[in-house]
Every structure is written in C-alpha cells, then in structure tokens.
N, C-alpha and C positions, 0 to 999 in steps of 0.2 A: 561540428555543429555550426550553424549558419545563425542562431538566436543564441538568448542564454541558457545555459542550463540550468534546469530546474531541481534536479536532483539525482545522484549517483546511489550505486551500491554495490560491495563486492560478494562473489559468490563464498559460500560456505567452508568452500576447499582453496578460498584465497589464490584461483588464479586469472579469475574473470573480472571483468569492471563493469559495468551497464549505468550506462545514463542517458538522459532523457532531457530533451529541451523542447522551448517555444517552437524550434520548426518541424515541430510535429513525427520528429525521429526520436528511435532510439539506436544507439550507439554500443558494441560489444567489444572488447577490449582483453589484449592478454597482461597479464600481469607476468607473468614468465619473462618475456622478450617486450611490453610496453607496445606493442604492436596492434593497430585497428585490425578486426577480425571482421564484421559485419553491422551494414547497419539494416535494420526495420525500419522502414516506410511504407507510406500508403496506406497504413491501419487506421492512424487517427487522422480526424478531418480538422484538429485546435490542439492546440500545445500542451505537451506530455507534462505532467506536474510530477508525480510519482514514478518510482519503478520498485522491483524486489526481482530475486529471482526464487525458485522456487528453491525448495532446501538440496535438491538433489542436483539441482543444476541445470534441469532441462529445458525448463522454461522460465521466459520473461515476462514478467509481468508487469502491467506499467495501467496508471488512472491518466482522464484526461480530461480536458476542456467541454469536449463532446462528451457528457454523461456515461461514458463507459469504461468498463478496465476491459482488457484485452489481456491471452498467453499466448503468447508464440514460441515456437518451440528455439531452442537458443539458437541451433548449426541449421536448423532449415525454416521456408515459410509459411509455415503451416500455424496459422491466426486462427485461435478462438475468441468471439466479442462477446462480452459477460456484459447485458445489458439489462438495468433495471432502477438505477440511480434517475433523477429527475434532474441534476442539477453537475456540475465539475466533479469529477474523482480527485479528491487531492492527496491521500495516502490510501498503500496498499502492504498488507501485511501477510505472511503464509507460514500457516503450521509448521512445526517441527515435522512433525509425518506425513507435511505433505497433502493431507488433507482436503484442508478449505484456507480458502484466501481471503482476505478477511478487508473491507473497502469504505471509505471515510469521505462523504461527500458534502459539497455545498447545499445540499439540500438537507439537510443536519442529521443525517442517518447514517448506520453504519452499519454493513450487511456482510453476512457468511456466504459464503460461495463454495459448492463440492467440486471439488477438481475431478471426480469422475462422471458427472455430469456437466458441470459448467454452468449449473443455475445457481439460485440466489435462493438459500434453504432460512436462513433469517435474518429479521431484520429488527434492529435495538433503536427504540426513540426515546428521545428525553431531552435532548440539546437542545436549544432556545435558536442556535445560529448554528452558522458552517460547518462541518469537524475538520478541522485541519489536519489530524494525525492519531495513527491508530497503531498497534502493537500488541500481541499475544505474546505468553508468557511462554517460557520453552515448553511447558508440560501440556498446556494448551486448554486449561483450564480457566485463564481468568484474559480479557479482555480491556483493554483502556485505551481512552478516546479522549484528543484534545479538540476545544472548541472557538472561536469566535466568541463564548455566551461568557468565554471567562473560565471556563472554569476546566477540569478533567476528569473524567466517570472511569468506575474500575464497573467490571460489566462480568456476568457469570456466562461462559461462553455456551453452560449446557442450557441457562434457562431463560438466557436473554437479559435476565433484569439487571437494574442496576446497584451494587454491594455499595458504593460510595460515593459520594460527591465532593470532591475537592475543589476547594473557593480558596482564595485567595492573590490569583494573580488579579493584576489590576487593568487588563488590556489582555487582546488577542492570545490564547495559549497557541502556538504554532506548531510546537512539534511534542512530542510526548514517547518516553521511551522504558521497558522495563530493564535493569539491571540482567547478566546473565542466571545469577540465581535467585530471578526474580523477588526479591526482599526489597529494593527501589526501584522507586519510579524518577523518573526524571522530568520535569514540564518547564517551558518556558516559549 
C-alpha cells in the first residue's frame, strides 16, 4: 500500500489476508507462503476504511470514503457497487450463510444487503452520529452497531428495531464486536 492501512481481515479457513487502505486499494494475501496474491483497484474513487470477506471466501468486501461498499470476487475482477449510504462506509460485516452483508455509515445508518441481489433490503436508524462499527452474531439473528453518539445498539436483524442501548462510554465508540458465542459484546 502506498497510504495507511485502514483495516485488515482474514478469511474463515485462515489462509487469506485482505486489507484495505487510504490509496483506495485493496490488497489479497496468502497466509500459507505470506505472499501478495492480488490487489483490487479502480473500484473506489477515496480511501477504503473497511473490508470483510465473505464467509465462504469468494468475495471481498470492503466500505469506503465514496458512500459505497463494493464485492469483488477474491481471484478475478468482477465488482459489484452496493450503493445507497449518503455518507462513508466505515464498517462492513457478512452473515455466516452468506447471506446479507451488513454496512455502518457516516450517515448514522446501518443497512442489510442480499448478496443475491446486491441491494439494500433494510435499513436501521436511531444513531444520533456516524456508526463506526457493525457485526452480526454467528446465528445471524441479532445485529450491533457502534457510534460516534457514544453509545452501541444490539439491533433484531428480522425486525430492524432496536433491543438495546448501551451508554456508557464516554467519547467515540470505534469498533464493536460480538464474542464467538455471541454471549459478549466488546465496544471501545
């Protein structure tokens, strides 16, 4: 990468790396041999904040500067632009099944995405400010979202609404993460 990176993640079966920086790349890596495999460019037109890959491996997914998340497929370049945010994509999250992709923007929302179509099927409001950081639960059942407003919302992924409000940090919540058997949450 030619900026800094903004954020990494490895694939499911632990032998991929994908990360994503200000110069508007993402970057594909083998964890096997530590060897650069590919990078994605030309998708985003401002610097990649997020990435994920998809649970099965095939695709990368990554939020950006320019109001969109984007999948590209991991070994070829074949781009879908999942467009509907108003504002930065700064996390991105994806079902255990594969699913829906699940997107946390500067515009304080935080929307589902069906990876067989590539739209935006809903969208959860109640943040006061930015959401910095988003995450579904393995089952894929329960959804939570950190924010700018302070605080972190646990979210019902069938109905939208919001089950909880956690207050108590004192300053930007940045990232937010559910435990593997989803029983904690992590915010800071």
């Amino acid at each position: 990468h030619k900026k800094p990176v903004h954020a990494c993640c490895v694939s499911m079966d632990g032998t991929m790396l994908l990360s994503c920086s200000g110069d508007k790349t993402l970057k594909l890596w083998s964890l096997n041999d530590f060897t650069f495999l590919r990078q994605f460019d030309g998708g985003h037109a401002s610097p990649v904040y997020s990435c994920s890959f998809s649970w099965d491996g095939k695709f990368a997914i990554s939020g950006s500067l320019d109001d969109e998340s984007s999948a590209e497929q991991s070994m070829t370049s074949r781009r879908i632009a999942l467009t509907g945010h108003r504002n930065a994509v700064n996390s991105i999250a994806v079902t255990s099944d594969g699913q829906s992709i699940i997107s946390g923007s500067s515009d304080n929302s935080v929307k589902v995405w069906s990876t067989k179509t590539m739209k935006d099927v809903k969208t959860f409001s109640g943040h006061k400010d930015a959401v910095m950081s988003v995450d579904v639960n393995l089952d894929g059942t329960l959804i939570i979202s950190s924010s700018q407003d302070y605080s972190v919302r646990i979210w019902s992924f069938e109905s939208g609404k919001v089950m909880r409000v956690l207050t108590g940090h004192v300053d930007a919540v940045r990232c937010c993460k559910f435990s593997l058997d989803g029983t904690m949450i992590l915010s800071g």
